[in-house]
N, C-alpha and C positions, 0 to 999 in steps of 0.2 A: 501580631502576625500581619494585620493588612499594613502596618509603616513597613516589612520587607515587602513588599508588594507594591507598595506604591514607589519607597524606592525603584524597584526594577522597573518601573515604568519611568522614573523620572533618566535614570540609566541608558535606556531604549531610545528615548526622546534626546539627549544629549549625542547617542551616536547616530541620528538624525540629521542634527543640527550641525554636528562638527565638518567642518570644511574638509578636512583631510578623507574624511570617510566618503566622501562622494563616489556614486560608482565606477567613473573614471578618470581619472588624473590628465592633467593636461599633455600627455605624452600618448593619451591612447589606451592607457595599460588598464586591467581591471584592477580591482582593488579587491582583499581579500574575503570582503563579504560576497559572495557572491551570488544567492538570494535570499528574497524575502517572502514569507507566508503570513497570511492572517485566513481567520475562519472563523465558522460558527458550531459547535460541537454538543450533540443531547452528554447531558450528562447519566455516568452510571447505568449505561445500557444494558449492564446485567446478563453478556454475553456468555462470561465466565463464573458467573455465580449469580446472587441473588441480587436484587434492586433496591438499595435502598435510600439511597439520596439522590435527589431531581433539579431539573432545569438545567438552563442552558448555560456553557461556557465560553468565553469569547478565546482565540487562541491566537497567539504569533511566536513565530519563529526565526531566526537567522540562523542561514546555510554560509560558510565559508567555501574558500576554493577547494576541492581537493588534495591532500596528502600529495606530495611532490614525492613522495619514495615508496615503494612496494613493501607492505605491512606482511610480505610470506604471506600466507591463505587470506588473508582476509582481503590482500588486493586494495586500491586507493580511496578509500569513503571519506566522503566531508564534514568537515566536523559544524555543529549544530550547537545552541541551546535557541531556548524559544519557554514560554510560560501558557499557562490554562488557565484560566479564572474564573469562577461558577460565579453567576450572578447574581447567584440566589444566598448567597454566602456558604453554600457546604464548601468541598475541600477543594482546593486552589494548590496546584504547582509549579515551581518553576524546574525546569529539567536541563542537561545538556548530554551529548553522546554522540553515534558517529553516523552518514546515511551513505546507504549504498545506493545507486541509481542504475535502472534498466530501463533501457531504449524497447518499444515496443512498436510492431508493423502502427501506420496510418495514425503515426504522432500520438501515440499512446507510451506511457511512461508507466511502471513501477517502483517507487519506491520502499524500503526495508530502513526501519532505523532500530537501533538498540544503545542505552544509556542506563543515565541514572538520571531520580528525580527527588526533588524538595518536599512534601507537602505542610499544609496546616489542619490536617483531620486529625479525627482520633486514630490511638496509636492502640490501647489497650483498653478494657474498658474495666472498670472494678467491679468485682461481681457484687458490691452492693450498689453498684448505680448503673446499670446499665442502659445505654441509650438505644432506640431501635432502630430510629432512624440516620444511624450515621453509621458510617463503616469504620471497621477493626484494621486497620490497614498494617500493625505488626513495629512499625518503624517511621521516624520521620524519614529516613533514606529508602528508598524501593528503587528496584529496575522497570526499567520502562523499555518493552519493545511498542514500536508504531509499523504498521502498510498503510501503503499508497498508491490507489490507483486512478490514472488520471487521463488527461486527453490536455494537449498544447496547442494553442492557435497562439495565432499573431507573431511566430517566434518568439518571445520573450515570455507571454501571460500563461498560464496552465487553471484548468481548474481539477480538484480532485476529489476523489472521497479518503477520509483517514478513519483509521481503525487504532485507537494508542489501548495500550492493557497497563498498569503498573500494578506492582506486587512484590513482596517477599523472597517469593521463591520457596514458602514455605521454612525458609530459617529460621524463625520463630517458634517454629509450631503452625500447623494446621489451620486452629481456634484462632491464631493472631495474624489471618492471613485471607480476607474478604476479598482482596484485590477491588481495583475500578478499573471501568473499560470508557471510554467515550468513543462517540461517531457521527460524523459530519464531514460538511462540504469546505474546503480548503482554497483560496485564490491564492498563487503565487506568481511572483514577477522575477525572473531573471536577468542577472546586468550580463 
C-alpha cells in the first residue's frame, strides 16, 4: 500500500515539474488546475463516532477549473482529487470528487465537497482477530463529504479550516461502518 502512495506522490511531483502544467501559458490563459491546497489535519477526531486511530495527517489537493456547462441542480463545481496521509501509519487516502465554492461578506469563503475515496485501513475485521485500535471502515471505496470555512488575503492565498468525514453510508452494514472524520488548518493558493 505505501508503493501506491508513494507513487501518487511521485505523480503530484511530475505535474509540478511538467512545463505545460504551469499556471499560465504564455498567452495569459489559466490552465486547468486551478488550485492548490496542502495542510495539516488531527487524525480521526471521532466527530461521528468513536476515536480510535491518532495523529496527524499531512493533506494536499488539486482543484481544476470549473465545469464549463450547468450540471441541472447541481450547478458548476470543480472538479478535485488531493490525498491524506497519517503519519503515524494508520489509514491514508487518496480521494477525488467535485467542490462547490461560496463567496462570503469580508473575503470569507465556504466550501462543500463530495467524492469518493481510496484507503489502506481495515476493511472488516475477523471476529477472531479483532484489532481495537484501528477502524472498520466497511470497504476500500467510501464517500467522502469535506467543509470549508475560510478567510482570503492576498487575492490569491486563503487559509481555512476543513472538516472531511468518509464512510459507507452504512451499505455494508452498521458493524462495518466506523467512519473517519479529520480536522485541520488548510493553505491554499489560487492561479
Amino acid at each position: 500500500m505505501i508503493k501506491k502512495f508513494k507513487f501518487f506522490y511521485v505523480l503530484l511531483l511530475f505535474i509540478f515539474i511538467n512545463n505545460d502544467l504551469y499556471s499560465f501559458d504564455k498567452k495569459g490563459n489559466a490552465s486547468f488546475i486551478s488550485e492548490i491546497k496542502t495542510g495539516v489535519v488531527a487524525h480521526d477526531v471521532g466527530f461521528f463516532g468513536r476515536q480510535k486511530e491518532e495523529g496527524l495527517d499531512s493533506t494536499f489537493e488539486f482543484l481544476f477549473k470549473k465545469i464549463d456547462y450547468n450540471l441541472l441542480w447541481l450547478g458548476k463545481p470543480r472538479p478535485h482529487f488531493g490525498a491524506t496521509v497519517n503519519m503515524g501509519g494508520d489509514t491514508s487516502q487518496a480521494y477525488a470528487g467535485v467542490t462547490w465554492d461560496y463567496k462570503l461578506p469580508k473575503r470569507m469563503f465556504f466550501n462543500f465537497s463530495w467524492g469518493l475515496t481510496y484507503h489502506n485501513g481495515n476493511k472488516i475485521h475477523s471476529p477472531d482477530n479483532v484489532i481495537t485500535d484501528k477502524k472498520e471502515l466497511g470497504s476500500s471505496i467510501l464517500f467522502r463529504e469535506a467543509a470549508e470555512i475560510g478567510w482570503n488575503f492576498y487575492g490569491k492565498d486563503s487559509i481555512s479550516l476543513r472538516f472531511d468525514h468518509i464512510s459507507n453510508a452504512n451499505l455494508w452494514g452498521e458493524d462495518a461502518n466506523e467512519g473517519l472524520d479529520t480536522f485541520g488548518i488548510v493553505y491554499s493558493y489560487r492561479f
